[in-house]
C-alpha positions as CSV (number, residue, x, y, z in Angstrom):
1,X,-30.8,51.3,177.3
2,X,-31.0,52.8,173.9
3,X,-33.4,52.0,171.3
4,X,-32.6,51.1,167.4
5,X,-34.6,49.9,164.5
6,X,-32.9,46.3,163.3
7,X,-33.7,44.7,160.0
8,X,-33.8,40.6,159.9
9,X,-35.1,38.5,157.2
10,X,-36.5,40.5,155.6
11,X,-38.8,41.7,159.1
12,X,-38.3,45.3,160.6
13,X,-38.3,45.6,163.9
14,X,-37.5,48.4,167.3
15,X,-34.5,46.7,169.3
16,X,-33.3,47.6,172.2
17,X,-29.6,46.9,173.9
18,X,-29.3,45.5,177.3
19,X,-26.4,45.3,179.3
20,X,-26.3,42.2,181.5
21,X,-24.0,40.6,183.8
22,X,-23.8,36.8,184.0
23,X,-21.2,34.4,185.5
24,X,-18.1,33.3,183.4
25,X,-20.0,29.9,182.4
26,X,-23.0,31.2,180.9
27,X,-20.7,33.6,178.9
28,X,-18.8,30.5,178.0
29,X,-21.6,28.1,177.4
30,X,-23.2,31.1,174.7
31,X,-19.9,31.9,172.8
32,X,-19.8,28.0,172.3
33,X,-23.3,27.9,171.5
34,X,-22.8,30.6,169.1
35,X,-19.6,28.8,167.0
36,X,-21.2,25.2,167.3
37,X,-24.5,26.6,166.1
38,X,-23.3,29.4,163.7
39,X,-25.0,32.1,165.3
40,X,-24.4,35.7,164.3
41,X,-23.9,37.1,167.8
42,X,-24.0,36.3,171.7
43,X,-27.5,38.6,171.2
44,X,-28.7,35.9,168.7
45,X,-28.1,33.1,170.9
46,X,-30.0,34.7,174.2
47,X,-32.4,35.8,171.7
48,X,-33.1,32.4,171.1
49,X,-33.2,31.2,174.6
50,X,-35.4,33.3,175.9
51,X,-37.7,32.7,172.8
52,X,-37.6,29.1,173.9
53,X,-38.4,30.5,177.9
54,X,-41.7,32.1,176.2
55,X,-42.7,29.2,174.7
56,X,-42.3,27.1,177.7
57,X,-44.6,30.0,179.3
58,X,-47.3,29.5,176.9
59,X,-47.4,26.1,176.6
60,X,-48.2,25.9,180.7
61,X,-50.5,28.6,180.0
62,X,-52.4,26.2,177.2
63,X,-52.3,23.1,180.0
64,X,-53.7,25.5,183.0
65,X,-56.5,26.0,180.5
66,X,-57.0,22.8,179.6
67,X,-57.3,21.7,182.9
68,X,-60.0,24.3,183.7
69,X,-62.2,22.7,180.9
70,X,-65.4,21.4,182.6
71,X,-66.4,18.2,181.0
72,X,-69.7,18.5,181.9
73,X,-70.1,21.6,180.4
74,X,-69.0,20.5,177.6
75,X,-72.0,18.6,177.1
76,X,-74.8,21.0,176.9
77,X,-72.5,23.8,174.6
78,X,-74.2,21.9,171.7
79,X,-77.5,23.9,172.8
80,X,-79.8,20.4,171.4
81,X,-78.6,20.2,168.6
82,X,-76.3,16.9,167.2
83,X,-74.2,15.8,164.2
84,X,-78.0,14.6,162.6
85,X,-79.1,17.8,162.7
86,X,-76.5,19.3,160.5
């Protein structure tokens, strides 16, 4: 792997390249991402996937925590005190 710095939008940032080896679909399916969507690169459009693959990650992170809320403790946070008394 070697390291560069890459400039986009304006936003500096440390990149580093990858080599990867994937079946001749997925190679397929992202060069035909890339025309239909006018992406710059190959890197651009796994770039993008794998933002999405983060965000899926969070967002089941944020509903594992909301589940964990405890409704009942919920209740007595407000230590007394209610809308009146503001």
């Amino acid at each position: 792997m070697s390291e560069k710095i890459l400039t986009t939008f304006g936003k500096t940032m440390q990149v580093e390249k990858l080599s990867i080896s994937l079946p001749a679909s997925l190679v397929q399916f992202i060069e035909g991402y890339k025309v239909a969507h006018d992406c710059k690169s190959r890197s651009q459009v796994i770039e993008m996937a794998l933002q999405l693959l983060r965000q899926q990650e969070l967002e089941e992170a944020y509903r594992e925590a909301s589940a964990e809320v405890d409704h009942d403790w919920d209740v007595t946070i407000t230590d007394g005190l209610t809308d009146e008394a503001w």
